[in-house]
Residue frames as a rotation matrix with the C-alpha (Angstrom) as fourth column:
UNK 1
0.259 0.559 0.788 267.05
-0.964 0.201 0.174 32.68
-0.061 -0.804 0.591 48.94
UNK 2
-0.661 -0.695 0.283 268.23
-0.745 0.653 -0.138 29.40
-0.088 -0.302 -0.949 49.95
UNK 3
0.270 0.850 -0.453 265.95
-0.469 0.527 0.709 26.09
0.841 0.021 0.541 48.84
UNK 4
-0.436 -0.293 0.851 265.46
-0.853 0.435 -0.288 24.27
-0.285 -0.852 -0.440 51.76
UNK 5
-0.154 0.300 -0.941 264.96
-0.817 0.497 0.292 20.86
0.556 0.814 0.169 50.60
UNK 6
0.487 0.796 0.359 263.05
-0.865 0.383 0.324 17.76
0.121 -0.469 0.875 52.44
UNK 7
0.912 -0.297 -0.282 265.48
0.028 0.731 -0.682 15.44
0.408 0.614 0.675 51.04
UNK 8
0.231 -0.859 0.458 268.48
-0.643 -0.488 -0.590 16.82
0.730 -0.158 -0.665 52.46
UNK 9
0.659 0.205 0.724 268.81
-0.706 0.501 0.500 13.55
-0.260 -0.841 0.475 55.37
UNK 10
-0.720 -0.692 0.049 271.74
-0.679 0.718 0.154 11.00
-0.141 0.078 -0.987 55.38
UNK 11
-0.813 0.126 0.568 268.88
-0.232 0.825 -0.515 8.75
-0.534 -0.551 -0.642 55.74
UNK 12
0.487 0.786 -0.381 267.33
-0.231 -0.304 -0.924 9.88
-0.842 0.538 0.034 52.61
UNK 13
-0.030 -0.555 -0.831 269.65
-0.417 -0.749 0.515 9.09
-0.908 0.362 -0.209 50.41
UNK 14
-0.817 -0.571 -0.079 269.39
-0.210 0.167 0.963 8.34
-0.536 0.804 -0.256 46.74
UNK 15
-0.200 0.968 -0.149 265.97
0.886 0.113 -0.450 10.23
-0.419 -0.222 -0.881 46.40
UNK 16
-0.848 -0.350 -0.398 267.22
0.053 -0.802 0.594 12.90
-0.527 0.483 0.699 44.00
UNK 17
-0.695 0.719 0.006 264.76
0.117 0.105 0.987 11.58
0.710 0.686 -0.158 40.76
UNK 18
0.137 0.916 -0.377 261.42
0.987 -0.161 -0.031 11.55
-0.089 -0.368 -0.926 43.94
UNK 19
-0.152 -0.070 -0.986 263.13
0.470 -0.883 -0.010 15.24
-0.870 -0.465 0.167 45.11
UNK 20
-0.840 -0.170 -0.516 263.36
-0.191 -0.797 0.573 16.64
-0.508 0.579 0.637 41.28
UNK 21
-0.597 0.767 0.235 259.71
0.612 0.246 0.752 15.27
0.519 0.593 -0.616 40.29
UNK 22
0.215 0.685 -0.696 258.28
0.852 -0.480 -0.209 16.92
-0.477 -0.548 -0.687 43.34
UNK 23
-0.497 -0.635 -0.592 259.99
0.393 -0.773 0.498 20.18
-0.774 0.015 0.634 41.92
UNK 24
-0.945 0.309 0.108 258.58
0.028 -0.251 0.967 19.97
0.327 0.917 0.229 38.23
UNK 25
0.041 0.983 -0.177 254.82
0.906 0.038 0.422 18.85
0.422 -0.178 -0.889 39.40
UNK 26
0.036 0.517 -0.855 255.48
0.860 -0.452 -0.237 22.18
-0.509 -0.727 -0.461 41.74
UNK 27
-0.936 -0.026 -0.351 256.56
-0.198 -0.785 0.587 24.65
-0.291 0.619 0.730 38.94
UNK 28
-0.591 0.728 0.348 253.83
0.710 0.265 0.652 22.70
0.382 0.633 -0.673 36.22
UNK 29
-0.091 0.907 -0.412 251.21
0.944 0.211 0.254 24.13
0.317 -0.365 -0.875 39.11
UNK 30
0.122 0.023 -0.992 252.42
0.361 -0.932 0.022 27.63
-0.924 -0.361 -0.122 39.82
UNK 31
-0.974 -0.188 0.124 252.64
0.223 -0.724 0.653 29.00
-0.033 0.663 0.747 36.58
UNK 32
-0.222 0.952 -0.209 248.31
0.542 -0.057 -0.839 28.52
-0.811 -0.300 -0.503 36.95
UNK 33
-0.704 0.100 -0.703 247.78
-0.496 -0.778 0.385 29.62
-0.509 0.620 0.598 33.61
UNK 34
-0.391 0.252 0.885 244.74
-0.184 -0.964 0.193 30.68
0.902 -0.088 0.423 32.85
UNK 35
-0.842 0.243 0.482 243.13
-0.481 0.065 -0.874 30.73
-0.244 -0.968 0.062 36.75
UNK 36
-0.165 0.787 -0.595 240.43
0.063 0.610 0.790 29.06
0.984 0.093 -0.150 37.43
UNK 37
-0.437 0.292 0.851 237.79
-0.870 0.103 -0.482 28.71
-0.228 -0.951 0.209 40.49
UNK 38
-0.587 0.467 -0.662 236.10
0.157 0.867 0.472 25.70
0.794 0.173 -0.582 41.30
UNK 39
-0.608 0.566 0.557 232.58
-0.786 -0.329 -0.523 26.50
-0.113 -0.756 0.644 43.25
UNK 40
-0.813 0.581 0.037 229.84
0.568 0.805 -0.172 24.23
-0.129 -0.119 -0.984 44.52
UNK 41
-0.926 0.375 -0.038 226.59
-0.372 -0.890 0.265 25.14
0.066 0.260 0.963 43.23
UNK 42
0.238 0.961 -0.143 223.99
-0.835 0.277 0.475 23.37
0.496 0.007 0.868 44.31
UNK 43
0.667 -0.036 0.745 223.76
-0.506 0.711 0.488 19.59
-0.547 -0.702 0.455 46.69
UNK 44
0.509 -0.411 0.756 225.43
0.607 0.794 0.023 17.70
-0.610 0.447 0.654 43.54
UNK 45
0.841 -0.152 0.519 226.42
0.483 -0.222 -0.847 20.50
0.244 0.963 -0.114 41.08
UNK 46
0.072 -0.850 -0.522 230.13
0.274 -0.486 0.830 22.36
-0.959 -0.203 0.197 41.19
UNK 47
0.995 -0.045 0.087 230.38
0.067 -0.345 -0.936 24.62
0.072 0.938 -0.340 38.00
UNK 48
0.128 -0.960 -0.251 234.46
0.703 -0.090 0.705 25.12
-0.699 -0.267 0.663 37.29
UNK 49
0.841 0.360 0.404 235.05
0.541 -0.578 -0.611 28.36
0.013 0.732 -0.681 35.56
UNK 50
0.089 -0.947 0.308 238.28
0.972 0.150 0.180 29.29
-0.217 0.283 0.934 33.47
UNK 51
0.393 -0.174 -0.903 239.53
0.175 -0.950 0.259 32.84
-0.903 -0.260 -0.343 33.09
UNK 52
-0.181 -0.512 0.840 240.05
0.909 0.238 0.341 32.97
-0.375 0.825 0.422 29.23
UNK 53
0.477 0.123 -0.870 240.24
-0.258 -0.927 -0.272 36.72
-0.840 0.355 -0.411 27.91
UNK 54
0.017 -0.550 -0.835 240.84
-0.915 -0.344 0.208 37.23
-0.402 0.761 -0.509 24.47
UNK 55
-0.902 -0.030 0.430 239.87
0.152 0.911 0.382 33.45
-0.403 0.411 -0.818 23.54
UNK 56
-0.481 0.861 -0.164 237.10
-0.873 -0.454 0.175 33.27
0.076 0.228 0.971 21.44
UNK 57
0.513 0.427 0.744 234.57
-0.671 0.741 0.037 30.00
-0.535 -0.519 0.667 21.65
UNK 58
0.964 -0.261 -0.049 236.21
0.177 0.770 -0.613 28.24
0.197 0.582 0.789 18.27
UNK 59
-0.102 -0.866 0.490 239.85
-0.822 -0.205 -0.532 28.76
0.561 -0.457 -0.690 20.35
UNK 60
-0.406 -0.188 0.894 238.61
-0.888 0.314 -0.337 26.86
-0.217 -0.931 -0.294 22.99
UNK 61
-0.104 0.371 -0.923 237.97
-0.147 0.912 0.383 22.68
0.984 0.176 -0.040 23.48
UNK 62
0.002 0.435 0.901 236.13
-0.993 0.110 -0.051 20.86
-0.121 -0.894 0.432 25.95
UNK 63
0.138 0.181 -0.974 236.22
-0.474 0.875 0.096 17.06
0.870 0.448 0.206 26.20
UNK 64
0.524 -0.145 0.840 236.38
-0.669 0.540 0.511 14.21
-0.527 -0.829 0.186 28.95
UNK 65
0.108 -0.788 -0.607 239.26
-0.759 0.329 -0.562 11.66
0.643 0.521 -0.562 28.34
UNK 66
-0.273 -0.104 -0.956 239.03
0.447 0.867 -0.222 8.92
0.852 -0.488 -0.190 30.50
UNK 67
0.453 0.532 -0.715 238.31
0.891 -0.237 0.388 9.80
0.037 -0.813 -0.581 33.87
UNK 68
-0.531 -0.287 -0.797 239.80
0.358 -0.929 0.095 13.68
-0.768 -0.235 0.596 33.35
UNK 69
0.777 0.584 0.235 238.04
0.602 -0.580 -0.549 16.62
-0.184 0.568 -0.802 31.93
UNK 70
-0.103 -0.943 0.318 240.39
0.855 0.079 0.513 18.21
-0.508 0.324 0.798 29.61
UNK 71
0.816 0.537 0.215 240.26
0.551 -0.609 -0.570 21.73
-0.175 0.584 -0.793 28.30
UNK 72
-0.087 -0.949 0.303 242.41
0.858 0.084 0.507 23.03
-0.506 0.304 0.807 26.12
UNK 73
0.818 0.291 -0.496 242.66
-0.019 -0.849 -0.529 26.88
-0.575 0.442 -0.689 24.18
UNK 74
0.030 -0.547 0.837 244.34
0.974 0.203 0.098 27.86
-0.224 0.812 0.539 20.97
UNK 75
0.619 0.785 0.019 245.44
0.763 -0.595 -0.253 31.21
-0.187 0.171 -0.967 20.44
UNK 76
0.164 -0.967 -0.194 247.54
0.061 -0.186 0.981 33.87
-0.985 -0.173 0.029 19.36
UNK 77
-0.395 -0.306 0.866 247.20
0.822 0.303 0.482 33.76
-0.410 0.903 0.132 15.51
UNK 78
0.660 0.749 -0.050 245.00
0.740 -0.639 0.209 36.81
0.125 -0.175 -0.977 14.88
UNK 79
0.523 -0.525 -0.671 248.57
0.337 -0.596 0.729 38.89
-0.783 -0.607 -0.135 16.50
UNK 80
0.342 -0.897 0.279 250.22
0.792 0.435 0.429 39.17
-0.506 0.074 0.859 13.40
UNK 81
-0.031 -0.247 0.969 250.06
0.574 -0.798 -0.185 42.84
0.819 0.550 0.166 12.09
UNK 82
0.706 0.443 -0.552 250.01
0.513 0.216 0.831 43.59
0.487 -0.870 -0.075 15.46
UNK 83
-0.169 -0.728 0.664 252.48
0.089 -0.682 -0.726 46.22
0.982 -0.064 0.181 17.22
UNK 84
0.525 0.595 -0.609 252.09
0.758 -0.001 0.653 46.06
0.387 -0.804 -0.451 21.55
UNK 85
0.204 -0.343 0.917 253.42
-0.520 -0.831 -0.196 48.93
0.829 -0.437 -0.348 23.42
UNK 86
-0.757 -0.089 0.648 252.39
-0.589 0.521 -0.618 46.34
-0.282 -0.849 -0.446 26.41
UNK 87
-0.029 0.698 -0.716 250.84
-0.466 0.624 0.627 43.24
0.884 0.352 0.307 26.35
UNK 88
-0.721 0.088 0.687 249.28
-0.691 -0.145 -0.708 42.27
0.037 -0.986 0.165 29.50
UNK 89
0.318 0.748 0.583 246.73
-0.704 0.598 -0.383 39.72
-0.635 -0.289 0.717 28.34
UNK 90
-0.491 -0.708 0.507 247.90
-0.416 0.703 0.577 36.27
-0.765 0.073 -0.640 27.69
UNK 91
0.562 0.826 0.039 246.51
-0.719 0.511 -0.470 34.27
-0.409 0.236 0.882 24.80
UNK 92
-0.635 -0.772 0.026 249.16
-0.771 0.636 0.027 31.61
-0.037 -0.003 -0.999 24.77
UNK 93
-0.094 0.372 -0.923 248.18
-0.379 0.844 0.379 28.02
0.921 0.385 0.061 24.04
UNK 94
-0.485 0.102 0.869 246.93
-0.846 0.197 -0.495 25.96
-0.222 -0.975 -0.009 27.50
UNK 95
-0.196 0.423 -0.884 245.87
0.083 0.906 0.415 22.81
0.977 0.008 -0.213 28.45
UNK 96
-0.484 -0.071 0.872 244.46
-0.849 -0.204 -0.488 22.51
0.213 -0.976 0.038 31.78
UNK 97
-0.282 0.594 -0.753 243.01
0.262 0.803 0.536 18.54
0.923 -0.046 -0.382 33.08
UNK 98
-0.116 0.711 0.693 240.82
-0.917 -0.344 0.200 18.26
0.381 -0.613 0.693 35.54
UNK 99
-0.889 0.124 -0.440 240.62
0.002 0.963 0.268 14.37
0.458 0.238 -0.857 37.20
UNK 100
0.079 0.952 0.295 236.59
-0.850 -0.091 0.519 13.42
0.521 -0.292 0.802 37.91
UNK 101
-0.670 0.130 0.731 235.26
-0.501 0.646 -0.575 10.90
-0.547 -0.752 -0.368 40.41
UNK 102
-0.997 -0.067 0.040 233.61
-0.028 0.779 0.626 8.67
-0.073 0.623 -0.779 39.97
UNK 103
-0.144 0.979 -0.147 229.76
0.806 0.030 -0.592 9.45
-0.575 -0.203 -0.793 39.05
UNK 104
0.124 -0.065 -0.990 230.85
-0.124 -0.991 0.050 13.01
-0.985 0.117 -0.131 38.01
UNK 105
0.257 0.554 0.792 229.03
0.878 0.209 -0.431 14.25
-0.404 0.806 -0.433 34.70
UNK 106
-0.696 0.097 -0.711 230.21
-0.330 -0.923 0.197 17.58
-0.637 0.372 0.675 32.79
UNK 107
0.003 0.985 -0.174 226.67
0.817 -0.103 -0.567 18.70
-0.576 -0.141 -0.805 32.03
UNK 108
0.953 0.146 0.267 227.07
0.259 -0.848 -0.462 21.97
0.159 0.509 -0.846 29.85
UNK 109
-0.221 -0.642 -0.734 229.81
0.378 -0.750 0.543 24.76
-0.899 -0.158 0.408 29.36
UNK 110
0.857 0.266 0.441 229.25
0.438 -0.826 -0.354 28.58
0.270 0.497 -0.824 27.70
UNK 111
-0.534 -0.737 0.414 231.80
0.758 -0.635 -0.152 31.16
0.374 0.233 0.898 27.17
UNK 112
0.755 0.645 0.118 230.60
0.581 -0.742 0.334 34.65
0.303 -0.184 -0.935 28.93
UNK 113
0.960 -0.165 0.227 232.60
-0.230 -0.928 0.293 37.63
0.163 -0.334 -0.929 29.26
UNK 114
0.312 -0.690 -0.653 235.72
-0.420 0.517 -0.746 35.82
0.852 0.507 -0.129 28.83
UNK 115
-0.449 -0.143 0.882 234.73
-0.797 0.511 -0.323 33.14
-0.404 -0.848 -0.343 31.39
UNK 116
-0.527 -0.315 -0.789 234.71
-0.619 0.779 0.102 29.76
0.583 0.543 -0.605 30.72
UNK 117
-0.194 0.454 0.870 231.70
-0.944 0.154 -0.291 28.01
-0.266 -0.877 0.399 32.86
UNK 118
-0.447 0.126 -0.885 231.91
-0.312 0.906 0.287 23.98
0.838 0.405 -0.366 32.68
UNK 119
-0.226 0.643 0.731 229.00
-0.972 -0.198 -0.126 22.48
0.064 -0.739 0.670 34.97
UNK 120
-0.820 -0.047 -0.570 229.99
0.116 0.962 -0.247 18.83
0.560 -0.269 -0.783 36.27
UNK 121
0.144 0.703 0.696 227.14
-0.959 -0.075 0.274 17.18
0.245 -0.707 0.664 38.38
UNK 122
-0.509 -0.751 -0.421 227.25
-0.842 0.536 0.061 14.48
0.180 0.386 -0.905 40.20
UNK 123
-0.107 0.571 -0.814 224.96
-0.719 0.521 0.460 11.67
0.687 0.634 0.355 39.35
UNK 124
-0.521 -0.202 0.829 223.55
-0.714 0.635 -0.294 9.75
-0.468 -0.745 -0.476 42.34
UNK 125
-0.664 0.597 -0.450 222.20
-0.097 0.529 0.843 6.50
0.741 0.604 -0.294 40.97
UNK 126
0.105 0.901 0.421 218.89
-0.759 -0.201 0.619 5.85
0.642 -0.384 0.663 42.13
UNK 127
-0.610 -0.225 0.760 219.16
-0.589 0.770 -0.244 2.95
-0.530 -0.596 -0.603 45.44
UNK 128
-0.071 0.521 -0.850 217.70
-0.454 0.742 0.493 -0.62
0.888 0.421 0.184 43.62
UNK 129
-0.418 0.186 0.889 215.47
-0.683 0.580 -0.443 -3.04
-0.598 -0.793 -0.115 45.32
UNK 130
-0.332 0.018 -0.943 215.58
-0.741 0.613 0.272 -6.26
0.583 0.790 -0.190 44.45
UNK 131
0.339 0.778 0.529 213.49
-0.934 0.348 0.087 -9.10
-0.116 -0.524 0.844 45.84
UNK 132
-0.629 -0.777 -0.026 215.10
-0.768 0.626 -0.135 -12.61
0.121 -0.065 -0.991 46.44
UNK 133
0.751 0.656 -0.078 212.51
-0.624 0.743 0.240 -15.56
0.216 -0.132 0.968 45.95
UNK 134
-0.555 -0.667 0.498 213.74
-0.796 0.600 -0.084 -18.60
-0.243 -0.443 -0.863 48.20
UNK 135
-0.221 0.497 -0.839 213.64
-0.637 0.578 0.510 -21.56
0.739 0.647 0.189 46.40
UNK 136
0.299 0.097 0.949 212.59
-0.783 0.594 0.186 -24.99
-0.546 -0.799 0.253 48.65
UNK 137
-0.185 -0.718 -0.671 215.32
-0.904 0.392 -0.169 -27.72
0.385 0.576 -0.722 47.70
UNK 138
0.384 -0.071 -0.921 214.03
0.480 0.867 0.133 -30.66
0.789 -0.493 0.367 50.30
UNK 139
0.827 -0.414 0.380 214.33
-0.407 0.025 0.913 -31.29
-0.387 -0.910 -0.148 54.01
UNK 140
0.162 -0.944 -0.289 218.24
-0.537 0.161 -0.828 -31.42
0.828 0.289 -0.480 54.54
UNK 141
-0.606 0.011 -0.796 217.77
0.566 0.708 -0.421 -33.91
0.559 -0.706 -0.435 57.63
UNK 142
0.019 0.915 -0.403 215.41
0.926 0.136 0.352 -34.08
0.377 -0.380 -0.845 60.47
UNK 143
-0.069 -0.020 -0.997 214.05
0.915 -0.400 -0.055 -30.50
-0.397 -0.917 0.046 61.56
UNK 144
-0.889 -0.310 -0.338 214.89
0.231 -0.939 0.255 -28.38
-0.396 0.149 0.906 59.14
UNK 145
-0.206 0.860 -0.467 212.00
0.044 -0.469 -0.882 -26.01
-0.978 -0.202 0.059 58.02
UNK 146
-0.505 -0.195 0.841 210.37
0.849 0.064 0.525 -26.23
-0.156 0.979 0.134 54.24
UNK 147
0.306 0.560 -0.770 209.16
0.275 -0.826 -0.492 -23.16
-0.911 -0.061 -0.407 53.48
UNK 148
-0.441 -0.435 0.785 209.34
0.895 -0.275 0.351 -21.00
0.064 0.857 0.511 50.48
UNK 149
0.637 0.170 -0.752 209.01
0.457 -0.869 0.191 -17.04
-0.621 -0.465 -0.631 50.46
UNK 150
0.384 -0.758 0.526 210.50
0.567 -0.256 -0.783 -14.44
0.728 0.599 0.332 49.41
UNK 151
0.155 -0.468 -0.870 213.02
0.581 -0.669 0.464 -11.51
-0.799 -0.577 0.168 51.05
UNK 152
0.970 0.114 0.213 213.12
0.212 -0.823 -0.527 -8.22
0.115 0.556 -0.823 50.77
UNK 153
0.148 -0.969 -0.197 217.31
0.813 0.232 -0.533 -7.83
0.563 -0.081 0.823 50.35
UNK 154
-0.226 -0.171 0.959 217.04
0.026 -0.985 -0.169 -4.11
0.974 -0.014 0.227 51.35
UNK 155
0.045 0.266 0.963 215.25
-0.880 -0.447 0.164 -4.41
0.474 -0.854 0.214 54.84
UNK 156
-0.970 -0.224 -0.093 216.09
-0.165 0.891 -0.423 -8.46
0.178 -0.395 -0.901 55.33
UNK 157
-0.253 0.865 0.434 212.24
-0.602 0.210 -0.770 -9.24
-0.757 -0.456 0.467 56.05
């Protein structure tokens, strides 16, 4: 099958190195090892849950790394008197990141049936009200008003 390739324009030229990053980032993402859904569970909550057969919990890390949630499995040692006819379930080493927004908490993760359930929420902060006392500095020439008060910043009153 013939690649058909975006790049291919006289008026594109010497966009090889953009044309052969897009390429790797698109393998990296199709191999999708292990799968994974990402569901919304609730007004703030999204649980993201990894498809790890054959990992057990001390295989598997969880961790947040700057602003990505990072989970990572170890596995595959256990194989070595081992003899397959067919091996059909992967337990190959993985990394999979995850970048978070900003607010977004990972909140728990359990191992069940060889699903991986990590449960981000995201954290509204509560709205602050803060009151503004206006000081009185002197009349600033003829008219102006001395008062002193306060405002409410939130509704201007």
């Amino acid at each position: 099958m013939a690649r058909i390739s975006g790049f291919n324009s006289p008026l594109l030229l010497g966009f090889d190195h953009l044309e052969r990053l897009l390429d790797r980032a698109s393998k990296a993402s199709a191999e999708g090892y292990p799968p994974y859904n990402i569901e919304q569970v609730g007004e703030n909550a999204l649980c993201i849950t990894l498809a790890v057969a054959g990992f057990t919990m001390e295989d598997l890390s969880v961790s947040v790394e700057d602003n990505q949630l990072v989970i990572r499995g170890r596995g595959g040692e256990d194989d070595a008197g081992k003899v397959y006819l067919h091996r059909g379930i992967a337990t190959r080493q993985f990394q999979r990141s995850f970048v978070l927004a900003e607010g977004i908490e990972v909140t728990g993760a359990n191992l069940d049936n060889g699903l991986l359930h990590v449960e981000l929420e995201r954290m509204v902060p509560e709205p602050e009200v803060r009151t503004i006392e206006i000081e009185n500095r002197g009349a600033r020439g003829k008219g102006s008003a001395k008062r002193s008060g306060t405002i409410d910043v939130e509704s201007g009153v």
